[in-house]
C-alpha angles and dihedrals in degrees: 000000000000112000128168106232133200110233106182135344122277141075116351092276080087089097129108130188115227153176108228129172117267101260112224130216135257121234092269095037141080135221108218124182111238123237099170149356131187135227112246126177086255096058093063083035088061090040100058096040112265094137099024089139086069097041129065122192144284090041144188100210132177132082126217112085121191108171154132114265103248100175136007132204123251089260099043116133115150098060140033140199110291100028124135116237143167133194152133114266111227113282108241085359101113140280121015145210107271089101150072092268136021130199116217129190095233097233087068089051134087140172112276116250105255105226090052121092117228087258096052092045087050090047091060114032104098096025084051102053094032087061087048097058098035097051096019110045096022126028081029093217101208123196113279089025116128120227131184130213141203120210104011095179101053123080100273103044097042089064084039093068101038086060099043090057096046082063095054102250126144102244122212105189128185112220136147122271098256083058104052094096097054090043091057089048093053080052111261104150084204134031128196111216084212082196090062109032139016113252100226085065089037091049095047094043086047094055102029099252090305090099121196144299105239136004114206106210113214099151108052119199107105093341091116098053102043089045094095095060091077108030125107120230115294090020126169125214123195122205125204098169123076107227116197094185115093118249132196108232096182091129096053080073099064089045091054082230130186111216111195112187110204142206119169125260112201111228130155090225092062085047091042088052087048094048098052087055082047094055097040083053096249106123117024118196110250096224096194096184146331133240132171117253093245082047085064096113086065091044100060091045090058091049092048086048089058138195091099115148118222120358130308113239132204111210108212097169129030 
């Protein structure tokens, strides 16, 4: 098979074309073909060595799968050749996406949604789950709630609103200006141009001094810190970011808040639950642009570069 494979930390010149051999499944595994795989943060992280302890190199690196089974393993049961399926491969597990096949432990894997195209399913696989989790399982977003969150344009927060409003919630986003549009379309009742005020006032004039339920970080920084300002009693922030800088928290005190740190843990019943709000059109994939898998190196610096709207995906297969 053709992978591109990461040959040393650095830019996003750090990629190599090669010819590896087809990997094969275990008895509880699949081998899907790939069609297409996405860009996330984590993927350049990985590349110029943020997280060169887990990796060793060469490496196949990258992390949403949408494919066709091509193989199953002897004790296979839940899927069969020719299936659509979409997934994350396991962070730190092994090989990754960036190549012709991909092998999956079945219990990360589930059907792709069927009015979704390969690209949009790719676009969508680890940001999805990793809102799930990060709304669903642990802030625990309930309807009428008010959630606020940062970054509503991006990957992850496109998907983030669309959930939360799915669950019934009142959404609050930050964008830019130029966004705003696109951020009330995906369902946000209220969004913070971040360029023209700062959100803590935006927040507490929106919702009369009462503030919100839940943030969801996205962006990092002092995020953290300044959360408390606009939660409500009792109020939950979720972090996505891993900020290495430390930050006082003193005022999460006087709030009573709950802080949940996530990073994402691949299971087919978060995807099945997404799924079943793609295919009710509730929440649609935000394909940003489209690069071909041996194009990856301009993909990531594109990424890197930033304001992009909706996810980059690699196409692997036509």
């Amino acid at each position: 098979m053709k992978a591109m494979v990461l040959t040393r930390f650095g830019g996003p010149d750090s990629f190599e074309l090669r010819d590896l051999p087809d990997p094969r499944p275990g008895s509880r595994q699949i081998r899907v073909a790939v069609h297409a795989t996405s860009i996330n943060p984590l993927d350049y992280q990985i590349r110029r060595g943020d997280y060169a302890d887990q990796v060793e190199l060469p490496a196949i690196i990258g992390h949403d799968v949408s494919g066709v089974v091509d193989q199953i393993g002897s004790e296979v049961t839940e899927f069969r050749v020719g299936d659509e399926v979409y997934y994350t491969a396991r962070i730190f597990g092994g090989p990754g996406s960036y190549a012709e096949y991909h092998v999956a432990d079945v219990d990360i894997v589930a059907r792709k949604p069927v009015n979704i195209s390969h690209a949009e399913a790719a676009s969508v696989s680890l940001v999805g789950v990793t809102v799930w989790e990060g709304l669903v399982e642990r802030a625990r977003l309930q309807v009428t709630e008010t959630v606020l969150i940062h970054g509503g344009a991006g990957g992850v927060g496109a998907i983030a609103i669309q959930v939360a409003k799915a669950i019934g919630a009142r959404v609050l986003a930050t964008a830019r200006g130029s966004d705003a549009a696109l951020v009330e379309r995906l369902g946000a009742s209220a969004v913070i141009d971040f360029e023209r005020e700062d959100y803590v006032d935006a927040v507490n004039r929106l919702t009369d001094g009462r503030g919100v339920d839940v943030v969801l970080d996205t962006l990092g920084r002092d995020t953290l810190s300044r959360s408390p300002r606009i939660l409500r009693e009792d109020g939950r922030v979720v972090t996505l970011v891993d900020t290495a800088t430390p930050q006082n928290l003193i005022d999460a005190w006087g709030r009573n808040a709950t802080y949940h740190f996530v990073f994402s843990r691949q299971s087919s019943s978060k995807l099945d639950a997404l799924t079943r709000l793609i295919e009710r059109g509730l929440v649609v994939p935000q394909v940003g642009l489209e690069f071909p898998l041996d194009e990856v190196a301009l993909a990531h610096a594109r990424s890197e570069k930033g304001r992009i709207k909706g996810k980059i995906v690699l196409r692997v297969r036509s």
